[in-house]
N, C-alpha and C positions, 0 to 999 in steps of 0.2 A: 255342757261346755263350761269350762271356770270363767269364771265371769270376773277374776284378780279379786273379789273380797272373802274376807274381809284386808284390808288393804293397809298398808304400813302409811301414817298421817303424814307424815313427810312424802310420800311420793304421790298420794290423792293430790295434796295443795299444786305438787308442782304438774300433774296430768291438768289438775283446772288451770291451770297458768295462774296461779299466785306467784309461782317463785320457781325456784330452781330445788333440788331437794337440801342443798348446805342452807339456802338462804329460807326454807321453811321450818328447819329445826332452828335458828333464828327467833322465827315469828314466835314459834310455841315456847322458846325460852324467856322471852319477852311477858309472855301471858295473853298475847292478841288472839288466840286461838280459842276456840268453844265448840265445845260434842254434845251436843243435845241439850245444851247452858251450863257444861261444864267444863270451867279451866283447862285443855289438854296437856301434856305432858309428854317428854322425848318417849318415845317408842309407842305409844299408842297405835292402836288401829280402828279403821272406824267402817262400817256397813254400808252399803248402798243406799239402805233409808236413812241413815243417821243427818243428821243436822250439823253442819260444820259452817262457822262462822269466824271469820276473819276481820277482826276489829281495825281500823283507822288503815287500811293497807287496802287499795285498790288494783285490782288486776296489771301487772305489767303490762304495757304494752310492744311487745315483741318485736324486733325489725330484722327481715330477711331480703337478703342482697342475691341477684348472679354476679359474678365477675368475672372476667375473662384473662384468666393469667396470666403475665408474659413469661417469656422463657427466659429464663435467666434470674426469676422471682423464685425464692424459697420458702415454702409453705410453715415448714416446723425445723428447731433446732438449727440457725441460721446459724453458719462461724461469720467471724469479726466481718469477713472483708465481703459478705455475700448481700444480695438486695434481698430486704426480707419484706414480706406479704405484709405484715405490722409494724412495718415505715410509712406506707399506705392509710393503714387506717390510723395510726397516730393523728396524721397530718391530715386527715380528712372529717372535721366537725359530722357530714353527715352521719360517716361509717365508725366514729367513736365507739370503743367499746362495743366492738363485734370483734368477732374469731373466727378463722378459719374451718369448717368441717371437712374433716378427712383431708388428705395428703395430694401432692400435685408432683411428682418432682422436678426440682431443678431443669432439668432438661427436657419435660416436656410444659406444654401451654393449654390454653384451654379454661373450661368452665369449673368454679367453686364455689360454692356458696360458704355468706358471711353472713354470721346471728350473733345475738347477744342473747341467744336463747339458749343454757345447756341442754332442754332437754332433746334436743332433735340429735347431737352424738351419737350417742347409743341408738336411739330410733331409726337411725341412716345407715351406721356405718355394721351394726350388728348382724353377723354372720348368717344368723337367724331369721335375718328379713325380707334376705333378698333381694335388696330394689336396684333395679335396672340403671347403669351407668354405661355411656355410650364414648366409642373414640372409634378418630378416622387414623388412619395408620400410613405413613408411606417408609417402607423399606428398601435396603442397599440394596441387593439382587435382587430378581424376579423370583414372585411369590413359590412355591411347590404346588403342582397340581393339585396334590392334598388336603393341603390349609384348611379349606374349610372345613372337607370332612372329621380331620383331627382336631379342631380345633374344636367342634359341635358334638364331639363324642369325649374328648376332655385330653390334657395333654399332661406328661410326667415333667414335673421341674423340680428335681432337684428331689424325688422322693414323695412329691406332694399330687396326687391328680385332679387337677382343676375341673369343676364344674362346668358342663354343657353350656357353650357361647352359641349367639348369632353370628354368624359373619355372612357378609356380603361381598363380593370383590367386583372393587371397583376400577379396576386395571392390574396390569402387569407387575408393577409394585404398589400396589395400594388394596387396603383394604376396609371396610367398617366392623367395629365387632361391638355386642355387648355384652355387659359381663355383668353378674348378679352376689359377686363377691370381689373383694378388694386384697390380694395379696401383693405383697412389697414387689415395688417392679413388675406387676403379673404380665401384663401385655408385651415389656421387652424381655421379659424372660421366656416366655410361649413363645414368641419370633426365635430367640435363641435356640427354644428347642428341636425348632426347624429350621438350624442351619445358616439364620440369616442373622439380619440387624434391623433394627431400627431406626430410621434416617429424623420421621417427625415423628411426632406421638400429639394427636389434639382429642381434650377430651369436650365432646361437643352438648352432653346430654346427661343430666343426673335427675330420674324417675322422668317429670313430665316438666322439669326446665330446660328449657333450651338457651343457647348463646344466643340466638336467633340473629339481630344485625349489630350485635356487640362486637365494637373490634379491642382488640391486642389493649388491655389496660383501661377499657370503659367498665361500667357495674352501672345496674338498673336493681329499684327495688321490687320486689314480688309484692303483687298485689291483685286485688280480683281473683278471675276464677284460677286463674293459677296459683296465688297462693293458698285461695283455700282445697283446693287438688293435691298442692304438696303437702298441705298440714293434714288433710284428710288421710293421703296413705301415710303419713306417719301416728295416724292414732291420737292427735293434735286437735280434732273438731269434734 
């Protein structure tokens, strides 16, 4: 099994949490860095046994948020007149300096997570990873008899066939699904493919956080075993 070495020094530092990978070829242009007590330099790579030492810079310490987003709140690329996600943490000393991960739209609400961490992006949202995001759904008409089955066997939109969901139905128009990949729109486009609409769209659950008794525009920080559960499926601990 590859075990990723020998490994690119910029991406070792930032898997240990020194840094992010921009802000560790930083370090090593600085000269803070050392391979075995030698000077590192841009593009190095370094072994599993190797010795890497990080002069005068101490581990970041990483801050991971749930929030619960309201509708009517824009996650990325906000025009002039829209509430945007980073009006929020502007204006909130604790949430300074965190982002967004992954996308919410405009018109749906529900759970996000906010880091000041890069590396969890790619670790989350990569197609490759899989990790389970969960939403409660209620639509205009009553469901198809179907839904489920099409939807757990994978659905055509637009040319593209979506990956195997859970769904649960939990009424007439309602349903719960999850999904192990993130395509633009997916869930009101899957609805669309069957016919119908989308009335709410709440996304309640990403890997093993939950909203739990977060309402509409609260945020709690992760911490204990839950944070170290999300940092573990992401490759983080």
């Amino acid at each position: 099994m590859d075990s990723g070495y020998p490994m690119r020094l910029n991406k070792y530092l930032a898997h240990q949490g020194y840094a992010t990978r921009r802000a560790a070829d930083e370090l090593i242009e600085k000269g803070l860095v050392t391979i075995n007590g030698r000077r590192a330099v841009l593009g190095d790579k370094v072994l599993e046994s190797d010795e890497v030492v990080v002069r005068s810079k101490s581990k970041k310490r990483y801050r991971y948020f749930a929030y619960f987003k309201p509708r009517g709140v824009v996650t990325h690329s906000a025009q002039d007149d829209d509430s945007d996600i980073d009006d929020l943490v502007s204006e909130n000393p604790e949430l300074a300096g965190t982002f967004p991960v992954g996308r919410l739209d405009k018109d749906s609400h529900g759970l996000i997570i906010l880091t000041d961490d890069g590396r969890v992006t790619d670790r989350l949202l990569s197609p490759d990873r899989e990790h389970e995001k969960e939403y409660q759904v209620r639509t205009k008409e009553k469901l198809r008899a179907n839904l489920k089955e099409k939807f757990e066997a994978g659905v055509d939109i637009e040319g593209y066939v979506t990956k195997p969901a859970k769904v649960r139905v939990t009424g007439e128009h309602s349903f719960a699904i999850t999904l192990t990949e993130g395509k633009k729109h997916q869930v009101r486009r899957m609805v669309a493919a069957m016919f119908n609409e989308v009335k709410e769209l709440k996304r309640t659950r990403v890997m093993n956080v939950k909203l739990d008794g977060l309402k509409s525009g609260e945020y709690r920080a992760l911490a204990g075993e839950e944070l170290e559960t999300f940092l573990s499926s992401l490759g983080l601990r």
